[in-house]
N, C-alpha and C positions, 0 to 999 in steps of 0.2 A: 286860556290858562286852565291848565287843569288841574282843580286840588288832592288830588287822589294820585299816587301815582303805586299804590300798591299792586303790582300782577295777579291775575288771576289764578287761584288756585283750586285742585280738584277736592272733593272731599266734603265733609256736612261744614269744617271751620273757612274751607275756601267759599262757599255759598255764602256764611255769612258774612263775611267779609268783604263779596262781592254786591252783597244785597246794601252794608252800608256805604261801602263807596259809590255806588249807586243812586243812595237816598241823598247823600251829602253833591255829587253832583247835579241833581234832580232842584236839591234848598239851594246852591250856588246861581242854580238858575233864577228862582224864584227870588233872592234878594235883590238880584241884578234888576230887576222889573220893577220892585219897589224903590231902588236908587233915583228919587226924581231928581235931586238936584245935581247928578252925574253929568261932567264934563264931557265935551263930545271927544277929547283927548281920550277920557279914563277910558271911556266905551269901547273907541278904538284899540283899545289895550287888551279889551274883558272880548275875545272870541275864542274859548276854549274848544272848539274844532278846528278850528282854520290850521295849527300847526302842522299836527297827527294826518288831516286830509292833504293838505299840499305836499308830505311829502311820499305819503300812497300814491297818489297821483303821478307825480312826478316818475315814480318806477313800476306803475300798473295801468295809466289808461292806452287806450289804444288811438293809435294815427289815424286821423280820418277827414278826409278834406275839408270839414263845414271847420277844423278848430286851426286853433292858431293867425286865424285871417280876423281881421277885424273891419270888413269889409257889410255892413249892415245887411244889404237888398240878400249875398247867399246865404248870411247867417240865418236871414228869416226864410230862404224859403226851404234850406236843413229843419227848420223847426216844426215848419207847415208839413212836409212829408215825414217828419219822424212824428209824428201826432199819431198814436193808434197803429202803426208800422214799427214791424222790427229795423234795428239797422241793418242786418246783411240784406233784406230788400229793401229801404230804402237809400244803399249805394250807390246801382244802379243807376235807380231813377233819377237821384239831385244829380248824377254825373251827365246823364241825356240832357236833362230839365237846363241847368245850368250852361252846357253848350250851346244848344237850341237858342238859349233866349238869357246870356250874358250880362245884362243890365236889367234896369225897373223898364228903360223905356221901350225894351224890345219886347217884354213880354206887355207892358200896355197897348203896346202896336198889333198883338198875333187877335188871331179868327179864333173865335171862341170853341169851335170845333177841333181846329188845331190843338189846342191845350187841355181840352177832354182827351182827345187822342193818345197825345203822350201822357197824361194819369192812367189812362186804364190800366185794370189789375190793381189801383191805388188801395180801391173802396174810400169810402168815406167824399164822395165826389164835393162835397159843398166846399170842400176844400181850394180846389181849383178855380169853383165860381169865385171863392172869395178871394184867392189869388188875385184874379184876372181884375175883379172889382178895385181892390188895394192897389193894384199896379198904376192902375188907371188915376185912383185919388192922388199917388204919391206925383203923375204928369198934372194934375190940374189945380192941385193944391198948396204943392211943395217944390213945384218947376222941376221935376223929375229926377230932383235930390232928395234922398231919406232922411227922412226927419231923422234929427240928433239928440231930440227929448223924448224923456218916457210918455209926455200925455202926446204929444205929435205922433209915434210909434201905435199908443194905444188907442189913439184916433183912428188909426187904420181899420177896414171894413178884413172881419173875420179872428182879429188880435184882441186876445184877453192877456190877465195881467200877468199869467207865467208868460207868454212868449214874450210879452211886454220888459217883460224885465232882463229876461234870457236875452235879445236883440239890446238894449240899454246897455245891459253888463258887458257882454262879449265884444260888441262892438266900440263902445265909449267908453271902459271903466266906470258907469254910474250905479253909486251905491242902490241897488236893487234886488231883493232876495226871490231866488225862482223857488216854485212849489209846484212839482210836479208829483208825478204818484212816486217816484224815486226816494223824493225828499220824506213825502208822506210818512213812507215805511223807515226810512233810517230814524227821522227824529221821534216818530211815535214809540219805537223800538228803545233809542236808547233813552229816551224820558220815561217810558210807562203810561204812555198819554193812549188812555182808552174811549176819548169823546171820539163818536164817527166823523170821520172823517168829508163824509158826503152829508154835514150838514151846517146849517149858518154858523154856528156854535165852535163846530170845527174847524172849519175854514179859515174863521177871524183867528182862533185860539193860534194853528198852525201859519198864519201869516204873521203873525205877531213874535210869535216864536223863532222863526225863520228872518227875521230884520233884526231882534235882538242876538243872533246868533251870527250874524253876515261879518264876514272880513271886508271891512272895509275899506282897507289897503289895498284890496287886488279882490273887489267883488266878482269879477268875471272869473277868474281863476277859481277861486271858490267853489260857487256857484258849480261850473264843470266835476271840479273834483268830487261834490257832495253826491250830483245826479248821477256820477261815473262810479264813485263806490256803492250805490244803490243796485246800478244795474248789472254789476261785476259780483259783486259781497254779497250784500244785505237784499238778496233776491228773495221774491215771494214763497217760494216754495224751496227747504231744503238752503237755509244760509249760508257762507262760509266763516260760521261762527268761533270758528276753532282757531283761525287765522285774523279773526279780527280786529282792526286797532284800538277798535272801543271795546272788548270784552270786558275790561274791569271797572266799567263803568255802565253796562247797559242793563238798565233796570228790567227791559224784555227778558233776559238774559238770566237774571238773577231770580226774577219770579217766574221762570219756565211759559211766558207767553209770547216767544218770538214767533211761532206758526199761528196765534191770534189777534196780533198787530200788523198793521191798522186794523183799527173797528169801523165799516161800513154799517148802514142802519139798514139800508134796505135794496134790494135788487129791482132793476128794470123790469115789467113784466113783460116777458116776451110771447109775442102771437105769431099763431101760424100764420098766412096767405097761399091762397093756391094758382099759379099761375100755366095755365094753357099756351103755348107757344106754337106759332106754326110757320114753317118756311113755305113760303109762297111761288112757286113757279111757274113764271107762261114765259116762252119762246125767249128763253133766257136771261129772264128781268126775277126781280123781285121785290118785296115792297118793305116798306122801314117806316119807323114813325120817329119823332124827338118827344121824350117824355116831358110830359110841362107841370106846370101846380107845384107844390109843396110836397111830393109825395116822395119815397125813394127812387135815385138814380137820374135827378132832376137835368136837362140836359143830355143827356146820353141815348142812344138811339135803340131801337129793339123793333122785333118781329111782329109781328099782328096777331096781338094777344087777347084769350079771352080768359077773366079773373075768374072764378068761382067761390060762392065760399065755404066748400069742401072739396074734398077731392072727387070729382067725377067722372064716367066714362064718355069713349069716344062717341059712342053711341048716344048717350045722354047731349054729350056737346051739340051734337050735328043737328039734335033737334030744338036747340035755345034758339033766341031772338038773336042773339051777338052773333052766331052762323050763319044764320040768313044774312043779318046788316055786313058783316064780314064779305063775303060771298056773294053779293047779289051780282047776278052779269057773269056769274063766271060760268055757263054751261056746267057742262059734265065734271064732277070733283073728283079726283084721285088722292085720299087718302094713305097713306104707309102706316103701316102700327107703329106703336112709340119707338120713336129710335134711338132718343137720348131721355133718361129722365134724372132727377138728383134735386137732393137738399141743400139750401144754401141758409149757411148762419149767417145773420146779420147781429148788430147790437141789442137792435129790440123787435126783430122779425124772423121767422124760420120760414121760408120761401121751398113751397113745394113744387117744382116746376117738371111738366112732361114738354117735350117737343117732339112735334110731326109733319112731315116733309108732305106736303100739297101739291098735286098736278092740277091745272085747272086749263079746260080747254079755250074758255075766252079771257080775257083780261077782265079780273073783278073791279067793281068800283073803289072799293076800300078807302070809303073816305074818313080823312085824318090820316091816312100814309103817303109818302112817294114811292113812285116809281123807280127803279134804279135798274142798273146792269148789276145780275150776280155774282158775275167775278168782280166788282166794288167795293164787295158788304163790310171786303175787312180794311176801307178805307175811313170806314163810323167808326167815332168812340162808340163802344158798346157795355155791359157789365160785364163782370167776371163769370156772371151767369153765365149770360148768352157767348160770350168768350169762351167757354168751354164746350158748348155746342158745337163752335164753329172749327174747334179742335178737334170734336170728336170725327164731324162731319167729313171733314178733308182726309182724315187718316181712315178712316172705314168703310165711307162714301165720296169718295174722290169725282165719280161723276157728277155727282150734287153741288160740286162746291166749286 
């Protein structure tokens, strides 16, 4: 219900005017939350976005397989690969992914190499382990039916409580409000809500917020429309605030701090790393490792790497400990000068990586790699790194690959 229904006008009297339909929608909010002894009827009643977004929605979101099904296992794993991914790539992929492995219990049943496989280029790989993980609990837990409750859902290995609720709503109509960065920015926007957002303070504040705001008639509906007017409208950079349904009510709006909502408190620190690559060739093998640990790209296969922790030369390389252990057994080395080299951004790492193509006359020990045939290599999930390597190598160096 919205109490406001004056348009927005340009001018020093349309500011204010807009500043107090703003405030008066902002105290609307704020009564509603002191209503303790409010009927779950009236509540029902009091969602003053739900109208304005359902019928945006209705004539601005876009078609796209994951909606309109209420089919649990794709919902979730649209969610899993829209994590950190755009949508025009992650199309694509849920269209392969979904093919491939149709229900929960085909992909509980696939090779976990397999399923690296079809991610690469994902990034963000712990995704997939947790897929694989989730698939697995949902055959030994849940007899390889998806749970139909939010703590069963949130039970699931890799599911926190947006996707938690996104899978609830979408799939089940259960009153469940998502908050994702979408959410963040529209309601921080039209409330005026300057707590960061990335902190305990915040989080609770925008969960709270976000349930007292939920259509609970058609939560999943909602839910969509809210995330869909985010990603459409109320984008981070550059609004379309000129067209927007809440303009005479968004307090961002009216105190000129829509390019400074949300308030994040603090940034990742990001670190370099320097990573040494080298293709390894004897009598048309080469060799590969599966990275393990906790560390980036867990899972995934790569070259016979030496880390550094600066950038140093080849020269320099050739005389460390890692060249030797690398290398031992292998005769005579034939080096190439860098043939590939590039930056890769990660979330909280900037990876400096050089690659160099190795002839070796005997077969090195390289122990902690396999053995493989070279025309194989693009049978490994590998990273986008080393994936562009393998790009470069076939289109420049076609005899190497």
């Amino acid at each position: 219900m919205c109490i406001c229904k004056s348009s927005y006008k340009s001018g020093k009297n349309g500011s204010v005017q807009l500043l107090f339909c703003g405030a008066l929608f902002y105290l609307n909010y704020l009564c509603r939350l002191i209503m303790k002894k409010e009927s779950k009827e009236q509540r029902d009643r009091l969602s003053p976005l739900a109208a304005d977004l359902h019928r945006w929605y209705a004539e601005n979101h876009r078609v796209l397989p994951w909606r309109g099904i209420t089919d649990a296992y794709r919902i979730w794993i649209s969610e899993i690969i829209l994590q950190q991914t755009r949508v025009v790539q992650g199309f694509e992929y849920y269209n392969r992914f979904v093919a491939r492995f149709p229900d929960v219990r085909s992909l509980a049943a696939a090779d976990d190499d397999e399923v690296m496989k079809l991610w690469q280029g994902l990034g963000y790989y712990s995704r997939a382990r947790n897929l694989l993980t989730a698939a697995r609990q949902v055959v030994e837990r849940f007899g390889g039916e998806f749970p139909t409750t939010y703590e069963g859902i949130r039970s699931l290995q890799g599911i926190g409580d947006y996707t938690a609720a996104a899978i609830a709503s979408f799939a089940y109509g259960l009153p469940y409000a998502v908050v994702d960065g979408n959410v963040y920015r529209v309601l921080s926007r039209i409330y005026g809500i300057d707590v960061p957002i990335d902190t305990t303070e915040g989080k609770k504040l925008f969960a709270s917020l976000a349930d007292e705001l939920l259509d609970r008639h058609d939560p999943g509906g909602y839910n969509q429309a809210l995330m869909e007017f985010g990603a459409l409208y109320c984008v981070p950079r550059s609004p379309r605030c000129g067209g927007c349904i809440f303009a005479d009510r968004c307090m961002a709006l009216a105190t000129h701090r829509v390019e400074t909502l949300p308030v994040k408190q603090g940034r990742t620190e990001v670190k370099p790393r320097y990573f040494n690559y080298f293709y390894v060739r004897h009598g048309g093998d080469t060799w590969v490792r599966r990275r393990e640990g906790r560390d980036i790209w867990r899972n995934l296969y790569e070259l016979p790497l030496i880390e550094t922790a600066e950038e140093q030369s080849l020269e320099l390389l050739q005389q460390s400990e890692a060249w030797e252990e690398l290398f031992r057994g292998a005769g005579r080395v034939s080096v190439s000068s860098q043939v590939y080299g590039c930056k890769h951004v990660l979330s909280h790492r900037v990876i400096h990586a050089r690659f160099y193509v190795v002839e070796c006359e005997q077969a090195p020990e390289m122990r902690g790699y396999v053995r493989i045939e070279a025309d194989r290599l693009g049978d490994y999930a590998v990273s986008r790194l080393t994936e562009g390597f393998l790009e470069n190598l076939s289109v420049n160096y076609p005899s190497l690959f």
